[in-house]
C-alpha positions in Angstrom: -17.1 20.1 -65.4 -16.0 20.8 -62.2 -18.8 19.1 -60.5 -17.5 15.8 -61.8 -13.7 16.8 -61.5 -13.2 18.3 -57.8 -9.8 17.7 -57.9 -9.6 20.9 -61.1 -9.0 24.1 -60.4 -11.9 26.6 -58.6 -13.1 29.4 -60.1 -10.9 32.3 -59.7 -7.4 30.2 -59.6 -5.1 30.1 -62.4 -5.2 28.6 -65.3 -3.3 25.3 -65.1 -2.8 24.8 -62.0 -4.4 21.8 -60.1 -5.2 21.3 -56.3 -3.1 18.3 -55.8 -3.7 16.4 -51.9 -0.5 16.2 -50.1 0.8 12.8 -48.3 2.6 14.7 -46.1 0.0 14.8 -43.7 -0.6 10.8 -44.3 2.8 9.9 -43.7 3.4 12.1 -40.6 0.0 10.1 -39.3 2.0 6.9 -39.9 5.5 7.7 -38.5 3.2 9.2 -35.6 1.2 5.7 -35.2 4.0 3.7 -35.8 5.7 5.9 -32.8 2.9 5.6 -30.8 2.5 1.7 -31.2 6.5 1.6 -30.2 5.9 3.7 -27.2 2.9 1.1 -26.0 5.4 -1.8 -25.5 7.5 0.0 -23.0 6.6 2.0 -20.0 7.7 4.4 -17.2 9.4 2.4 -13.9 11.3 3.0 -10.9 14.1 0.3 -10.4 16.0 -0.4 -8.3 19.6 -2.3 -10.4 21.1 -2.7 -6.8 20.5 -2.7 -3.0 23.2 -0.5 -1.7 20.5 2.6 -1.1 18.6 5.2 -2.3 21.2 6.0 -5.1 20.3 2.8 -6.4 16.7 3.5 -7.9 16.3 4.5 -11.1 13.5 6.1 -13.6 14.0 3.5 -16.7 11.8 2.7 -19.7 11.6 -0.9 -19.5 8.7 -3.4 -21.3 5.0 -3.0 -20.9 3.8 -6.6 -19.6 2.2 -9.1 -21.3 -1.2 -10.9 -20.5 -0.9 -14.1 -19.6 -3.1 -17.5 -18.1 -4.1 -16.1 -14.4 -2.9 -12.7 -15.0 -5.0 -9.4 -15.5 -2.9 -6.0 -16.9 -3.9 -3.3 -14.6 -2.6 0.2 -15.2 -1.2 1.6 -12.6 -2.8 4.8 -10.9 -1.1 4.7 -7.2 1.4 2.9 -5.7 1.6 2.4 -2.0 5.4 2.4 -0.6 5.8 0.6 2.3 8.5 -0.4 4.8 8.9 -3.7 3.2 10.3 -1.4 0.0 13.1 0.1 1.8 13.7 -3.0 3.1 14.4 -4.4 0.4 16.0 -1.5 -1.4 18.9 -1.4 1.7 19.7 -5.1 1.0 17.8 -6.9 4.2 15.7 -8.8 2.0 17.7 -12.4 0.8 14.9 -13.4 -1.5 15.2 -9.7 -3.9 17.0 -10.4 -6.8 18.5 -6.9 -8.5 17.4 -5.0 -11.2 14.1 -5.1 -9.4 10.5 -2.7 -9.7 9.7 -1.8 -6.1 6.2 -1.3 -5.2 4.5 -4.3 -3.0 0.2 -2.6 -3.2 -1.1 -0.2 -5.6 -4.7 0.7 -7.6 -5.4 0.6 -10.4 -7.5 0.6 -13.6 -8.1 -3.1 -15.4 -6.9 -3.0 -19.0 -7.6 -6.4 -20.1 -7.8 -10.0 -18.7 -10.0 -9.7 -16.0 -13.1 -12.1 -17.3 -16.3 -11.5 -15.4 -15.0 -10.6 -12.2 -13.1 -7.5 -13.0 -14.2 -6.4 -16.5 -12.0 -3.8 -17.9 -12.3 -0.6 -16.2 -12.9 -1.6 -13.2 -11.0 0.0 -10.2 -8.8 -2.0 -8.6 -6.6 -2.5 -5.5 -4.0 -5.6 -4.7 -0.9 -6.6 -3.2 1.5 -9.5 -2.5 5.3 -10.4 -2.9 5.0 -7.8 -6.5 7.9 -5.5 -5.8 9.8 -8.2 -3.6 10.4 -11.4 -6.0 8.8 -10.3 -8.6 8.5 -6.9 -10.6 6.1 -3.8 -8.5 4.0 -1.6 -8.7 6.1 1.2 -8.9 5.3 1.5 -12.8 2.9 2.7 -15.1 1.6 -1.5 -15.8 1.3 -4.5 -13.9 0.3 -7.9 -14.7 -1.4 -8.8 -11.3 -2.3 -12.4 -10.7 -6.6 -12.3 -10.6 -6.5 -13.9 -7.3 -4.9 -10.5 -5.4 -7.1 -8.1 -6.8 -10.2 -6.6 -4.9 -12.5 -4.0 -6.5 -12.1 -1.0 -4.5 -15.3 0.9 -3.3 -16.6 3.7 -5.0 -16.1 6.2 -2.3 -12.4 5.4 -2.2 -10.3 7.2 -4.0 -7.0 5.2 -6.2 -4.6 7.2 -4.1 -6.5 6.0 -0.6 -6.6 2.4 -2.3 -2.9 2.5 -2.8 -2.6 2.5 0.6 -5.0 -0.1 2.2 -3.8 -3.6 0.9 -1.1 -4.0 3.2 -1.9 -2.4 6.5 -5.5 -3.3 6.3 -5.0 -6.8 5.2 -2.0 -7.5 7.9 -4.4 -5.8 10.5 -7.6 -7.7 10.2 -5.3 -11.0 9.8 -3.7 -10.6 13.0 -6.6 -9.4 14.4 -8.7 -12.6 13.5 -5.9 -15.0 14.1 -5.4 -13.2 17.6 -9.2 -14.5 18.4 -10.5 -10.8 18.5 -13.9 -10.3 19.7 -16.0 -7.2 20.6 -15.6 -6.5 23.5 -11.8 -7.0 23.7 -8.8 -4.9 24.6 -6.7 -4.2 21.5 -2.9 -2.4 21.8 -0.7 -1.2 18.7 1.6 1.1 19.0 2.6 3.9 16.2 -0.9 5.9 15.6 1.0 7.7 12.9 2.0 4.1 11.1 0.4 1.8 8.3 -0.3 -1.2 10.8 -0.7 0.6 14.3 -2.9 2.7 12.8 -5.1 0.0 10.7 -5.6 -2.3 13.6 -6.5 0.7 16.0 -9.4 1.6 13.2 -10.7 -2.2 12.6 -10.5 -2.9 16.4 -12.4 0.2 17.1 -14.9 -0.3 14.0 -15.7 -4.1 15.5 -16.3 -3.5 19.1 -13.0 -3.5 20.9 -14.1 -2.2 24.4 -10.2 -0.2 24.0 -8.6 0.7 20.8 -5.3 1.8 22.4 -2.1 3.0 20.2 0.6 5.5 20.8 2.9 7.6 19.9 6.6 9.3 20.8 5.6 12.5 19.5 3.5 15.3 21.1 2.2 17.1 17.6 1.4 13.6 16.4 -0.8 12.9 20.0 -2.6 15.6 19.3 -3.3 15.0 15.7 -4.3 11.9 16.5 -7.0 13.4 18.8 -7.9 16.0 16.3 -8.6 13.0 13.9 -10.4 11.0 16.4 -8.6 8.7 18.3 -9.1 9.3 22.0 -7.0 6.4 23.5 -3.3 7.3 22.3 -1.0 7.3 24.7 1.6 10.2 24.3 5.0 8.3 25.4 6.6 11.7 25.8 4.2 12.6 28.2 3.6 9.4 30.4 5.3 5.7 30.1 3.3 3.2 27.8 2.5 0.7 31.4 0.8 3.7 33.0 -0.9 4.3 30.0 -2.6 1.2 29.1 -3.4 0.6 32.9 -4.8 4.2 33.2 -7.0 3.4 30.0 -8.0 -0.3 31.0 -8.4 0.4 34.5 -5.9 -1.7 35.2 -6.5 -4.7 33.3 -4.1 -4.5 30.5 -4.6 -5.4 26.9 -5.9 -8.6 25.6 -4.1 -8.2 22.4 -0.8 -6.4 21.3 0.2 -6.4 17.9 3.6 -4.5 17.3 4.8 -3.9 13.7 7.9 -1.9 15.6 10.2 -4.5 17.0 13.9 -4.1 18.8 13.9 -2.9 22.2 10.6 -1.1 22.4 9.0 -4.8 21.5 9.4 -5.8 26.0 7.3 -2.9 26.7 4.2 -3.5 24.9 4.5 -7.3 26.3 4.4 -6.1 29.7 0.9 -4.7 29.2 -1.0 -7.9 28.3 -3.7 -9.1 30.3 -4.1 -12.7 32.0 -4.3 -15.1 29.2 -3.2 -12.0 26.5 -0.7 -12.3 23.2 1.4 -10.4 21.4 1.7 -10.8 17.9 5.2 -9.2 16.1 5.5 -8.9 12.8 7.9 -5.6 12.1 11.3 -4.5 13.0 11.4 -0.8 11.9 13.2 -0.5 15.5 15.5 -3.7 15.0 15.4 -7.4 14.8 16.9 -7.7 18.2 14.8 -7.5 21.8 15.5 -8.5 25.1 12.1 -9.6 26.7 11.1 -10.3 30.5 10.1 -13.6 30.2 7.6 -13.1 33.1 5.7 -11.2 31.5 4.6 -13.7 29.5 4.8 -17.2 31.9 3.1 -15.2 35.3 0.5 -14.2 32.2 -0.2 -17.8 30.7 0.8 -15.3 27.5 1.5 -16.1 24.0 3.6 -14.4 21.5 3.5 -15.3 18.1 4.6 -13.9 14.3 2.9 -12.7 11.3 4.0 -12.8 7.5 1.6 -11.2 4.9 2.8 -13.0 2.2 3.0 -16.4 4.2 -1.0 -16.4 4.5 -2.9 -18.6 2.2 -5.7 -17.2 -0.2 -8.6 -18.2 1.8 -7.3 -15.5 4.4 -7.4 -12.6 1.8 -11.1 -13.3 1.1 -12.5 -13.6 4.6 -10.3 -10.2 5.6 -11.4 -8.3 2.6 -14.9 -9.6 3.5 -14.4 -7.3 6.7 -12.5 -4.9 5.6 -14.8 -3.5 2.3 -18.0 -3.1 4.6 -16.0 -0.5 6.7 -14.9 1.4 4.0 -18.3 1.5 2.1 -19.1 2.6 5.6 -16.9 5.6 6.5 -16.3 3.0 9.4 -12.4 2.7 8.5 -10.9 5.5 6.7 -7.3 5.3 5.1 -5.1 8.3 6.1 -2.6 9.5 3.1 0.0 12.1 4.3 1.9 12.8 1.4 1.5 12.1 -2.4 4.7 12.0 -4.7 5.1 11.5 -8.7 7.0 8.6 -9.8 9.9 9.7 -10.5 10.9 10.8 -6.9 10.3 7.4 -5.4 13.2 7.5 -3.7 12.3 11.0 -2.2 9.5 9.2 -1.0 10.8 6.6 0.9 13.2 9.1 2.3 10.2 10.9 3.4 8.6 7.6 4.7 11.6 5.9 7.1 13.3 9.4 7.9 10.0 12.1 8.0 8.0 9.3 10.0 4.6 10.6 9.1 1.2 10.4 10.1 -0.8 8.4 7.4 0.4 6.6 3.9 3.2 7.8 1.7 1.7 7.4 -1.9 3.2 7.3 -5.4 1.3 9.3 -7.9 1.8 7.4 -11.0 
């Protein structure tokens, strides 16, 4: 009898008394699934509702985003922060529109929408104008548009990634539209920095007879040599002219690509060789310079601008093209200084424009 009714009582119990199966356990699953399916639609992000400051960025639960035509949902693993986002967050950026999620480069995981090229879990890295007119990656989602993304190497890890679409794209675009060769002499200043740093790596990894950057700070000279790079001139030590002609044996450089700007912008221009040019595309230093326009007419110089987001597709692809080789080869190696968890973004960017570091300033996410 109790082989065909389990649901009696077992030997032993008492008399009248059935084991009954609770729903309690069924409808706790449900409310907890039902919770759980709310919870997928929105996600963790750091937004910025004005552009007044720091003050202004806020930890908000906001919608996941949707998968549309063109678009691929990557989660987010790392976010890069860059100049460009405290930019933007101090109201020097006219095209921003408030609220806003910052975060212009980042890796991640694809989640869906990626077709055949990037089939879901593959590893990811990508930037663009996301974080600028547009919502960033400074969130747990992001739907990317396919054409940004670029698988990222296997030895790479997401919080290296994080930090390579900008500098290393900008870099090797300047570079190529500079008319670099091996062989050539290639300045940036700011070792410590996303783009000096970048360019002094690709030059180095291509050819470049001189890799030259520098640096105002004697700890971050010698780090720099610790790490590697023997042509750094140490401005608190000796003048950025004497440098470059002590290095070049008096030639100059062939190529100067500043991402500082203001006033330190004339002294780089003074080093260029005969027939030399000086690509700006940065004003961490200011928007305003005063130039010796000598230095480029006695020169037959040229001085020209950059915009990352200005390039057209075609660009991306033949940098990447580049650019993945070196890091599958140890060639180019991303440098992260300091890794922070999403919710101190704005600690982060603190660190970045005020702390000046040597390497990338990461969000965890």
């Amino acid at each position: 009898m109790l082989a065909l009714y389990p649901d009696r009582v077992n030997p032993g119990e008492r008399s009248g008394f059935r084991r009954v199966r609770s729903n309690r356990n069924l409808t706790t699953a449900k409310v907890n699934a039902s919770f759980d399916e709310g919870q997928k639609k929105y996600m963790r992000a750091m937004r910025t509702e004005g552009f007044s400051g720091y003050k202004d960025l806020k930890l908000v639960d906001i919608p996941k985003p949707a998968v549309s035509d063109g678009r691929v949902l990557v989660r987010i693993t790392a976010a890069g922060v860059t100049p460009l986002d405290y930019t933007i967050l101090s109201g020097q950026y006219h095209l921003a529109k408030a609220p806003l999620v910052l975060g212009n480069e980042g890796a991640g995981v694809v989640e869906e929408g990626g077709g055949t090229n990037f089939p879901v879990g593959s590893r990811v890295m990508f930037t663009r104008q996301y974080g600028a007119s547009e919502d960033g990656t400074y969130s747990e989602w992001l739907a990317a548009r396919q054409e940004n993304l670029c698988l990222i190497p296997d030895n790479i890890e997401d919080v290296s990634a994080a930090g390579i679409p900008v500098a290393y794209l900008t870099a090797q675009m300047t570079l190529s539209l500079a008319g670099f060769a091996k062989g050539k002499t290639v300045l940036s200043p700011a070792i410590g920095g996303s783009v000096g740093n970048a360019v002094t790596q690709l030059a180095r990894a291509q050819g470049a007879k001189h890799a030259i950057s520098t640096t105002t700070n004697h700890a971050k000279a010698q780090q720099a040599r610790y790490l590697g790079f023997d042509e750094v001139i140490d401005l608190s030590e000796e003048k950025l002219s004497a440098g470059v002609r002590r290095i070049t044996e008096g030639y100059g450089a062939d190529i100067v690509i500043d991402a500082i700007g203001g006033e330190i912008l004339s002294e780089p221009l003074g080093t260029l060789a005969m027939g030399g040019s000086l690509t700006t595309l940065g004003y961490s230093e200011g928007r305003k310079a005063t130039i010796d326009v000598t230095d480029l007419i006695w020169k037959r110089a040229s001085m020209k601008s950059f915009s990352l987001f200005a390039q057209p597709p075609a660009a991306y692809a033949e940098a990447w093209d580049t650019i993945i080789p070196l890091l599958r080869s140890g060639a180019v190696k991303p440098i992260v200084s300091k890794t922070f968890p999403l919710a101190q973004a704005a600690d982060a960017l603190r660190y970045l424009v005020e702390g000046r570091p040597f390497g990338r300033v990461i969000l965890k996410i």
